[in-house]
Wavefront OBJ file of the C-alpha trace (Angstrom):
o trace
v -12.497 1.845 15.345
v -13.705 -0.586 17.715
v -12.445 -4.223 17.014
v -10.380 -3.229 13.862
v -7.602 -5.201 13.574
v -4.745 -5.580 10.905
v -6.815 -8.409 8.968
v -10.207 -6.664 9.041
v -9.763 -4.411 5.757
v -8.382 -7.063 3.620
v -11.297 -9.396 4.651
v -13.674 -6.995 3.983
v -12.341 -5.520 0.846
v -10.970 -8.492 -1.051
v -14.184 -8.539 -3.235
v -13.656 -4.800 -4.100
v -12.964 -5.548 -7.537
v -16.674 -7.057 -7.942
v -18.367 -4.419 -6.514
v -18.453 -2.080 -9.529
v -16.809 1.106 -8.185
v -13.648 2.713 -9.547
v -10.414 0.979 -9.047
v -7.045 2.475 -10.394
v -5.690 0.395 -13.064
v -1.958 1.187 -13.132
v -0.787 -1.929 -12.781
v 1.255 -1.680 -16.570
v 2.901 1.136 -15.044
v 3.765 0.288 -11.941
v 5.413 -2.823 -12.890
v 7.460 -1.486 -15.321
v 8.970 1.129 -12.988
v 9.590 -1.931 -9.665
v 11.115 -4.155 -12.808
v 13.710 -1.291 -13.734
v 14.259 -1.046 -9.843
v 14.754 -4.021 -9.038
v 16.764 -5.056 -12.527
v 15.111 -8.328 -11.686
v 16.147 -9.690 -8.555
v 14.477 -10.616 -5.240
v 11.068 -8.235 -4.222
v 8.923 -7.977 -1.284
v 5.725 -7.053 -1.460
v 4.071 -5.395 1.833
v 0.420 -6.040 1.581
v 0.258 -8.291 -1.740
v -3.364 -8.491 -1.184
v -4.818 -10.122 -4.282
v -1.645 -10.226 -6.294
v -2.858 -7.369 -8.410
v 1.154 -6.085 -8.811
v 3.111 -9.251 -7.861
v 1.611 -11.469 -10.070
v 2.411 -9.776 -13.526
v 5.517 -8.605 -11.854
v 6.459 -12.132 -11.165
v 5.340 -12.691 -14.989
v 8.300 -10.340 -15.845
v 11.406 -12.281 -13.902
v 11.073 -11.154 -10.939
v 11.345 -13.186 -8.021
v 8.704 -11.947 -5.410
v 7.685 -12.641 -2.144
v 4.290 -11.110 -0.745
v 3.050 -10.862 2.629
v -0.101 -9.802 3.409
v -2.213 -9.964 7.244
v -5.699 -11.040 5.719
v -6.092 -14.700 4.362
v -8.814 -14.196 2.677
v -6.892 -11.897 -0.057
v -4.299 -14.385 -0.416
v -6.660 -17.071 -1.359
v -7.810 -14.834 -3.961
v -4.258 -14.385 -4.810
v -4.229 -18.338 -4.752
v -6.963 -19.035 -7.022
v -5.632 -16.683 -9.582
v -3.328 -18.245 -12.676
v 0.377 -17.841 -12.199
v -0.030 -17.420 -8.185
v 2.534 -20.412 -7.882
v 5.210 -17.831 -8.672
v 4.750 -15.748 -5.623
v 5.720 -16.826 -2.516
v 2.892 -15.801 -0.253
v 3.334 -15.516 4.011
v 0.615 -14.546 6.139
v 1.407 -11.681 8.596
v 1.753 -8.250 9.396
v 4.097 -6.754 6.963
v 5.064 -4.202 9.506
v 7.446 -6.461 10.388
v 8.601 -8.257 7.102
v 9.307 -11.038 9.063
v 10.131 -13.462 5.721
v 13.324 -15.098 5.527
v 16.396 -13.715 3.155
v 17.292 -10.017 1.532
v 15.134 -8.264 -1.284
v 16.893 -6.342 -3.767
v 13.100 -4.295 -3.641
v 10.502 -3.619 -0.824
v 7.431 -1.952 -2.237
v 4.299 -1.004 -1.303
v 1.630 0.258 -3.565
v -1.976 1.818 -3.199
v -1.144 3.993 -0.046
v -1.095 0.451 1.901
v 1.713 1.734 3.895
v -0.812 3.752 5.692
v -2.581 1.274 6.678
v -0.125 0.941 9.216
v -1.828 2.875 12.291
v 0.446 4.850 14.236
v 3.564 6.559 14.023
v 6.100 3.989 15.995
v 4.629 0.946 13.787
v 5.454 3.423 10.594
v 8.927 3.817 12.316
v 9.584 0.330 12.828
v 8.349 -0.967 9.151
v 11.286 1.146 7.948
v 13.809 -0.428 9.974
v 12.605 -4.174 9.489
v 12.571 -3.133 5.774
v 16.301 -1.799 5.758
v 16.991 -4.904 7.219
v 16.059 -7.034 5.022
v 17.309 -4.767 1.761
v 20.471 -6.162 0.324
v 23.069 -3.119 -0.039
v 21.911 -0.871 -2.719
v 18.286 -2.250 -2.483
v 15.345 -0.036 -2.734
v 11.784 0.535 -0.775
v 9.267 1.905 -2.860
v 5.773 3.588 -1.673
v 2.933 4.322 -3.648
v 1.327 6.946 -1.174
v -0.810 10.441 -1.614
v 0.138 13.711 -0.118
v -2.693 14.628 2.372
v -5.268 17.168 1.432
v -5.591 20.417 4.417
v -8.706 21.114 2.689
v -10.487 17.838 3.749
v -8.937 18.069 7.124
v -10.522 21.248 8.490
v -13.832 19.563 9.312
v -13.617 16.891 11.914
v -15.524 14.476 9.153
v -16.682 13.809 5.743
v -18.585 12.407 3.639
v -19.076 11.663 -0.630
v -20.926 9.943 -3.168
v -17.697 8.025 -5.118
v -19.724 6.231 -7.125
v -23.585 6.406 -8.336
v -25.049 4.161 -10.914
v -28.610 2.961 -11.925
v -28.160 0.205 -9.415
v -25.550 1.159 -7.386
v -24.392 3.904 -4.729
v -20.837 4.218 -2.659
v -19.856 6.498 -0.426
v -17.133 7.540 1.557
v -17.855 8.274 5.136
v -14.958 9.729 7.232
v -13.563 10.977 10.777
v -10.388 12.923 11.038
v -8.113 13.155 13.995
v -5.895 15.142 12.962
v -3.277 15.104 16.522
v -3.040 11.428 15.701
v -2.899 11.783 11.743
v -6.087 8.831 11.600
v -8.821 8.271 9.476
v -11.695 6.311 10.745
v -13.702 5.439 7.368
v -16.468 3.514 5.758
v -17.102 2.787 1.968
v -20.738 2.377 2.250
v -22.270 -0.082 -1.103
v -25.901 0.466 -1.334
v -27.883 -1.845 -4.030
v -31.119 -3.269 -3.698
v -30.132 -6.712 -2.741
v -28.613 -4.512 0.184
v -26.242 -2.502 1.699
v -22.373 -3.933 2.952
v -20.088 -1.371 4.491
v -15.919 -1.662 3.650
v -13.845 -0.083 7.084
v -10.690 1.370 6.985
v -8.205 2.838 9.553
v -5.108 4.654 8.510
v -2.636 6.732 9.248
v -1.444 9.478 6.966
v 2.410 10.521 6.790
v 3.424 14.109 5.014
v 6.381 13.434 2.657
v 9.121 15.295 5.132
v 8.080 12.830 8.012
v 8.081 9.742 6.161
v 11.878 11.389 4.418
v 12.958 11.237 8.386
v 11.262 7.744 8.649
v 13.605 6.616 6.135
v 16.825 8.147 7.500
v 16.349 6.964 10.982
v 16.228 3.305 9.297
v 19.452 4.346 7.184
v 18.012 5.133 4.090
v 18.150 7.987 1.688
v 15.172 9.255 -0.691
v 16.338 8.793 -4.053
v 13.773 10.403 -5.664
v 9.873 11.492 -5.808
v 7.549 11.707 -8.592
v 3.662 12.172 -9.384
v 3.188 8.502 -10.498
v 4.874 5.882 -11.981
v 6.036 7.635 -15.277
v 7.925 9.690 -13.298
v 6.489 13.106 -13.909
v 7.925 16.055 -12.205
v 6.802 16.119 -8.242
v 3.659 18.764 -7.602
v 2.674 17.507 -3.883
v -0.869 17.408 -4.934
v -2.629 13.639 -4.805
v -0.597 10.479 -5.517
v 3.154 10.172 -5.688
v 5.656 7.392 -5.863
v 8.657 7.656 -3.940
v 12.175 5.802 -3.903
v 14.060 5.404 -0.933
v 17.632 3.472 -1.513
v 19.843 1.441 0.982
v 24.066 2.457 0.687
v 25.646 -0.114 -1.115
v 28.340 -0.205 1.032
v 26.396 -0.655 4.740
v 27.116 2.321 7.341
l 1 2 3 4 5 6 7 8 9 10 11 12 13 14 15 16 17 18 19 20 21 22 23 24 25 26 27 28 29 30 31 32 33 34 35 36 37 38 39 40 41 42 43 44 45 46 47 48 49 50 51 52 53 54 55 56 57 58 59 60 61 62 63 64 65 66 67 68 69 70 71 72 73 74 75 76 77 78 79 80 81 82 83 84 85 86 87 88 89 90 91 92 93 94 95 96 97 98 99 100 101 102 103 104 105 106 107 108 109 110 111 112 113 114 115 116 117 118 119 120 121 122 123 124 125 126 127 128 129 130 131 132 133 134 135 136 137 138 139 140 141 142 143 144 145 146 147 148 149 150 151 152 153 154 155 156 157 158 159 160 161 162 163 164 165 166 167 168 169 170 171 172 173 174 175 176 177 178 179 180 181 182 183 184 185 186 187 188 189 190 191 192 193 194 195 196 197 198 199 200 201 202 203 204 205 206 207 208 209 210 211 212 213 214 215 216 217 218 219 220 221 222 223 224 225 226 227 228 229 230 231 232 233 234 235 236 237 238 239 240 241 242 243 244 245 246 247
């Protein structure tokens, strides 16, 4: 997507909570299981965006760091109560370039995807297993891709329709490249404002390899954050853990 850089979909979607259309609420969940990974210590957010996850995580003992690419989320991070307890950078998080080692790396909402291409994928892991302390742990929040929604070379859905209110999902697939060019499309009648997105989908045995080239091993993966039993069908958590003893 021409002119689509690592800032645009934060800047564009840091009001997404206003807009009206659905937004998973898990956050409960999800910091409960990244508190009994990290069994508090030192965590790094990749893509902290609002603070949705780091701030109540914070709340809980954790010490967290977030980085995120778009300043205007992490002014809305800012302006929220509590914020003073994350340590916010601004920058691509494909590099975690923040100073000292995280007992936890996470990344939640698919965000890791947002990461275009395969070798920036590649290198995230590495700069992540560098900054793990022994026995530390990256954790994605990510979604197994759908075939079915593949076969065309686009798509597009109504995700939302209301009295005042219509969204939808506009998409184009390359699937050589594993990208999705896409547009969340908010029609009301004081107008219409369009949301882009760019992202690269990963299958769970790449992202597995991903992990191992950067010296990690896949601890486990489950269908959420209660840790139900794996099905490979929509969203998944997954726990990748650094040696203790570096090799």
């Amino acid at each position: 997507m021409q002119g689509y850089e690592s800032s645009t979909y934060g800047d564009h979607m840091a009001d997404h909570d206003a807009i009206g259309w659905p937004v998973a609420k898990d956050e409960d969940a999800a910091v409960g299981f990244l508190v009994d990974v990290a069994k508090p210590g030192h965590a790094l957010e990749l893509g902290v965006g609002t603070g949705r996850v780091a701030l109540p995580l914070a709340e809980r003992g954790v010490r967290v760091t977030g980085i995120d690419a778009s300043p205007v989320m992490l002014q809305q991070m800012a302006d929220k109560p509590g914020s003073a307890q994350v340590r916010a950078v601004q920058g691509d998080f494909a590099e975690a370039a923040v100073d000292g080692t995280f007992d936890l790396v996470y990344a939640v909402q698919h965000t890791f995807f947002l990461l275009r291409d395969q070798e920036t994928q590649i290198r995230c892991f590495q700069n992540v297993a560098a900054r793990l302390a022994p026995g530390g742990a990256f954790v994605l929040q990510l979604f197994v891709p759908d075939p079915h929604r593949l076969i065309q070379p686009q798509a597009s859905d109504a995700l939302h329709v209301a009295l005042d209110q219509v969204v939808l999902r506009v998409s184009k697939f390359d699937r050589v490249a594993q990208t999705v060019n896409r547009q969340y499309v908010a029609i009301t009648e004081g107008g219409t404002k369009l949301y882009p997105m760019v992202f690269r989908y990963a299958w769970p045995t790449e992202l597995d390899l991903m992990a191992r080239l950067a010296g990690l091993r896949l601890e486990g993966r489950w269908d959420g954050w209660s840790r139900a039993p794996f099905s490979a069908e929509g969203g998944y958590v997954v726990v990748y853990r650094k040696p203790a003893e570096a090799v």
